[in-house]
N, C-alpha and C positions, 0 to 999 in steps of 0.2 A: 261176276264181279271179281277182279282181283284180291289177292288179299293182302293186308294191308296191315303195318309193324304200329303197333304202339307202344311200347316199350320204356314211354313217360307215363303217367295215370295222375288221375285229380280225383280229387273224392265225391264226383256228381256219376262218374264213368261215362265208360262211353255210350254211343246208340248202338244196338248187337248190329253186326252184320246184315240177318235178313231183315229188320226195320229200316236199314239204311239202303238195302236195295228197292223197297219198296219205296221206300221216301224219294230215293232220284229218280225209280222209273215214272213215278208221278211228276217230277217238275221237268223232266224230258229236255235236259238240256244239252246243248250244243255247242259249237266251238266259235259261235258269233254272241254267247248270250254273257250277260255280267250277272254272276249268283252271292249274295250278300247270307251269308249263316249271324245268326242273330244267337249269340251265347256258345260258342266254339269250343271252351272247357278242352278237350283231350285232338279236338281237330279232326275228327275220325271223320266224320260227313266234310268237312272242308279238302280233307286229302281226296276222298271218292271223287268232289265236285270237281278238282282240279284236273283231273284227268277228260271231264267231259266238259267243262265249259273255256270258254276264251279271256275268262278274265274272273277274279274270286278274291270276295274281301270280307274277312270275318272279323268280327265284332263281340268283342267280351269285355265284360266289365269288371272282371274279377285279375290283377294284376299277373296274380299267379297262374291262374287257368289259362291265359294269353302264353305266356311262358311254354307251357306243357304242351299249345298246340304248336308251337313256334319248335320246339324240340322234337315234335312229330310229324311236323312236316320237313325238318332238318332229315329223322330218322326214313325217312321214305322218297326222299331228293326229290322234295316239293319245291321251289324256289316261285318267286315273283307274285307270293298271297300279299294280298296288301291285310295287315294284322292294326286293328285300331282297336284300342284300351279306353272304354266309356262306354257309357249307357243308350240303350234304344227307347227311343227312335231318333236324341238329340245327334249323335252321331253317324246314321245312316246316311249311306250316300243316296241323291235322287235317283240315279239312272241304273237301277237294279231291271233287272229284266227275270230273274228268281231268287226267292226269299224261304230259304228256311226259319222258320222258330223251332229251337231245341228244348223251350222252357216252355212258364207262362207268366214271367214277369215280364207287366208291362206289356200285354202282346195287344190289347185295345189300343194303346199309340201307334203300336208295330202296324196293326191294322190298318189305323188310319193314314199314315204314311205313306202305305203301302198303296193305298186309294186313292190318295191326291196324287203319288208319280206313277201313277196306272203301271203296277207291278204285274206284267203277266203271267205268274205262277207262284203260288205259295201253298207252302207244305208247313203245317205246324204239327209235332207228334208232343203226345198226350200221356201220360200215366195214372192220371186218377177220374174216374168217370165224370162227377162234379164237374168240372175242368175241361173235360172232352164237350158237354153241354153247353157250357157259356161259347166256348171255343166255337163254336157250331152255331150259335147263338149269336155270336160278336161278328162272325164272318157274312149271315146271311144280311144283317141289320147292313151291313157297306156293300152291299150286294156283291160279295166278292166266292161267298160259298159254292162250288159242287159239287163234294161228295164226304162223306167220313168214311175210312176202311179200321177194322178193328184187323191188326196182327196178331195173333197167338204162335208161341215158339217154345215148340218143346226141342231140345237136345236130348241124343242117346245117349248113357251111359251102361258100364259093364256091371251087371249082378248078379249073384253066385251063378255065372256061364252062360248067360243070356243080356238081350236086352232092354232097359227100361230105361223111361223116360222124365226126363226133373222139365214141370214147364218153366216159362218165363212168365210174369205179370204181362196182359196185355198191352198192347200200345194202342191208341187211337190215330188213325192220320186223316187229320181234317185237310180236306185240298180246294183250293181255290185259285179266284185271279181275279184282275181287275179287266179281261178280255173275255 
C-alpha cells in the first residue's frame, strides 16, 4: 500500500497503516464498487479506499472531524469523495456495495442498514474486546458475519544500538456481508 500524508489530525487518530491494509484486503474492492466509511475522522481509510474503489462517500458526524478528512484528502489530491456531515444509518446512502465502521456508535443500525440494501462487504475494526463480542454477536444475529481477525502491531524502535519493540493495542476486524 502506498503511503499516505495526513498532515491534519483529530483527537480519535487515525487507523495505523497495517490495520488499514488488512481492513481493505478484506473488503476487496474495486473500480466498479461504491464504499461508504461510516465515521471518517482523519480520512485515512477514505483516501486508501479511493484509490481502489469507483466511487466513495464518507460519513461523519462530528463537524470538525468532516473537516480534517476533507483537508486530508485535499493533502493527498483526493478529489470527487462525496463528504456528508450526520449520523449513521439516518444518512447512509442505499447503494453501498462496501461499508466500513470505524467506530461502534450505532453500528446495530449500521448493521441493519446494511441488511436491508444487501451490502456486500463489511469491515467493522474494534478496540476493546467487549465490543469485538457484541460486534461478532450483532453481525451473526443479521446473518451477515464470516470471520473476526485479531491484528497485533508491533513497531521497531532504536535502543541503546539495537532493536526493540513498543506494540500497538489490538484491533479486532469482524468481516461480513449480506452475500
Amino acid at each position: 500500500m502506498a503511503r499516505i500524508a495526513l498532515p491534519h489530525d483529530a483527537k480519535a487518530g487515525p487507523t495505523k497503516p497495517e490495520v488499514r491494509s488488512v481492513t481493505l484486503g478484506k473488503l476487496e474492492l474495486g473500480a466498479g464498487d461504491h464504499f461508504v466509511e461510516v465515521g471518517s475522522c482523519t480520512g485515512a481509510v477514505t483516501i486508501e479506499a479511493a484509490r481502489q474503489a469507483g466511487r466513495v462517500t464518507a460519513l461523519e458526524r462530528n463537524g470538525e472531524r468532516l473537516e480534517t478528512t476533507r483537508k486530508n484528502l485535499a493533502a493527498n489530491n483526493i478529489d470527487g469523495i462525496e463528504l456528508i456531515e450526520g449520523e449513521a444509518p439516518e444518512k447512509l446512502p442505499d447503494d453501498a456495495d462496501a461499508l466500513f465502521l470505524g467506530g461502534s456508535r450505532n453500528y446495530e443500525a449500521v448493521l441493519d442498514h446494511a441488511a436491508e440494501t444487501d451490502v456486500d462487504r463489511i469491515v467493522m475494526n474494534v478496540s476493546r474486546l467487549e465490543i469485538a463480542g457484541d460486534a461478532v454477536r450483532a453481525f451473526q444475529e443479521r446473518g451477515l458475519f464470516e470471520e473476526i481477525v485479531q491484528v497485533q502491531v508491533s513497531t521497531g524502535y532504536q535502543l541503546a544500538g539495537a532493536t526493540s519493540f513498543n506494540s500497538d493495542n489490538p484491533v479486532y476486524v469482524v468481516v461480513g456481508g449480506a452475500t
